[in-house]
C-alpha positions as a Python dict, from the first residue, in 0.01 Angstrom:
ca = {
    (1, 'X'): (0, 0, 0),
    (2, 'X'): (-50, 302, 243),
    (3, 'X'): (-60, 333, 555),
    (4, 'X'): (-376, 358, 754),
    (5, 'X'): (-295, 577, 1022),
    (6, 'X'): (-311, 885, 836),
    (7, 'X'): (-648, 806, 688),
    (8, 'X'): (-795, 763, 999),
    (9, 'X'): (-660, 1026, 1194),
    (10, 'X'): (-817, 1267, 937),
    (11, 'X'): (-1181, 1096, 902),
    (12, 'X'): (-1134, 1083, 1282),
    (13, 'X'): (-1067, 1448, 1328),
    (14, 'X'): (-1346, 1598, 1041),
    (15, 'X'): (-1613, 1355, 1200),
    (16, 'X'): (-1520, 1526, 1617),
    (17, 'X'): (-1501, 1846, 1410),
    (18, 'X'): (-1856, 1734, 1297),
    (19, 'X'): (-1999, 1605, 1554),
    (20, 'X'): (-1917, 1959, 1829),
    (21, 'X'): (-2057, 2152, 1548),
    (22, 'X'): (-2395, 1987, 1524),
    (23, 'X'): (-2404, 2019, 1898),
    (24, 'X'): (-2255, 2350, 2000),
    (25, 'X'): (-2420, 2585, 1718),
    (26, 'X'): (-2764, 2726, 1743),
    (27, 'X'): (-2730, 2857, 1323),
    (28, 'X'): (-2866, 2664, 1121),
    (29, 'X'): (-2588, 2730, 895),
    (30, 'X'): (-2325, 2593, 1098),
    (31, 'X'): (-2532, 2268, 1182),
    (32, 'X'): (-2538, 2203, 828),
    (33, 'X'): (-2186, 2208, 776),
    (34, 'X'): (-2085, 2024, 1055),
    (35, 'X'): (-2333, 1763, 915),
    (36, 'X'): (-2148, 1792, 574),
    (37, 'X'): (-1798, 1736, 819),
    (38, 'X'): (-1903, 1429, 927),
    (39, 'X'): (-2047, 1290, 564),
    (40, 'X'): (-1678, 1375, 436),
    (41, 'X'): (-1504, 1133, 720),
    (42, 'X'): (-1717, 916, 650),
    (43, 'X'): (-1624, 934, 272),
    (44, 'X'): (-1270, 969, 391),
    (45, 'X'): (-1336, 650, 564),
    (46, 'X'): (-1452, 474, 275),
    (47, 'X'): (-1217, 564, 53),
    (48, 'X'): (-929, 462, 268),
    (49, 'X'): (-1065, 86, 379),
    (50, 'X'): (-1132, 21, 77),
    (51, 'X'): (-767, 95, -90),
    (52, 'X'): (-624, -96, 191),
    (53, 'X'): (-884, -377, 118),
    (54, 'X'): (-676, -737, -35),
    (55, 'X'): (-993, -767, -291),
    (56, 'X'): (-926, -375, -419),
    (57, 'X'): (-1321, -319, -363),
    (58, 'X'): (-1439, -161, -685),
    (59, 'X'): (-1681, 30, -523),
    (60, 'X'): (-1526, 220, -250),
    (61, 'X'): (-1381, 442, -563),
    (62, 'X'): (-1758, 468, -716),
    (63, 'X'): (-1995, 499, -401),
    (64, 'X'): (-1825, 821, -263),
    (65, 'X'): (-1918, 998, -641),
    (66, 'X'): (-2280, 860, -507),
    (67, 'X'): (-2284, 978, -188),
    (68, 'X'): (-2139, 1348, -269),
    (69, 'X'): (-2430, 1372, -542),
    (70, 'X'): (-2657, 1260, -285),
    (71, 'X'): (-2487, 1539, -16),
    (72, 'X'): (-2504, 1832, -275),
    (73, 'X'): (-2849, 1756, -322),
    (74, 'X'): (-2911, 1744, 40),
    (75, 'X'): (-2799, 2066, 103),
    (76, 'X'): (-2995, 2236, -176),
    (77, 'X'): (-3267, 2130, 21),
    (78, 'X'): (-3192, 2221, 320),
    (79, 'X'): (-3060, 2584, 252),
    (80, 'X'): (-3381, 2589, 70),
    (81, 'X'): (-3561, 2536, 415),
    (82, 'X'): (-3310, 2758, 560),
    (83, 'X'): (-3370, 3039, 366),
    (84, 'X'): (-3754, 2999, 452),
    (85, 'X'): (-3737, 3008, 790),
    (86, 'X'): (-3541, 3322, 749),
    (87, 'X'): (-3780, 3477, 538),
    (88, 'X'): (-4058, 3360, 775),
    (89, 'X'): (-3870, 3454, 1109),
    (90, 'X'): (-3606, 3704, 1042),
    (91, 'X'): (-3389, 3466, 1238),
    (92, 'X'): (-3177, 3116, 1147),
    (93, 'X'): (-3135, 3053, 1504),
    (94, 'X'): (-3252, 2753, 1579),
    (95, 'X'): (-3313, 2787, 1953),
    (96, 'X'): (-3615, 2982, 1870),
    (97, 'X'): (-3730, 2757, 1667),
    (98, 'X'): (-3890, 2625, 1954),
}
């Protein structure tokens, strides 16, 4: 059984990493991936409550393969919209969005 400090500390650390890049960055760029930081502690998360779990959930092995599909999807479509706005603007910045 392992420990769940460790775990934790990490899913704690990429989802603050996350969170101050979603709200200190004007590129869109660098919003994305700290949105993408905080979907991997989350997975992270997951993952590690459901090892520890006494039933051995089944599907905290299966849902993160789920939820990273889902994710690389996600940012096809936004780098899509990214590159757009670019195109559009000359600019990802997204205080001039506005």
């Amino acid at each position: 059984m392992i420990h769940l400090l460790g775990p934790y500390v990490v899913a704690a650390l990429l989802v603050g990493l996350g969170v101050m890049g979603v709200l200190a960055r004007r590129n869109a760029v660098l919003v994305l991936v700290g949105v993408e930081l905080i979907l991997s502690g989350s997975l992270v998360l997951l993952v590690a409550a459901g090892a520890t779990a006494p039933s051995r959930w089944e599907a905290s092995s299966v849902l993160p393969l789920f939820v990273i599909t889902i994710a690389a999807a996600e940012v096809v479509v936004a780098l899509a919209v990214i590159l757009t706005a670019f195109r559009h603007r000359g600019s990802i910045d997204m205080d001039e969005a506005l």
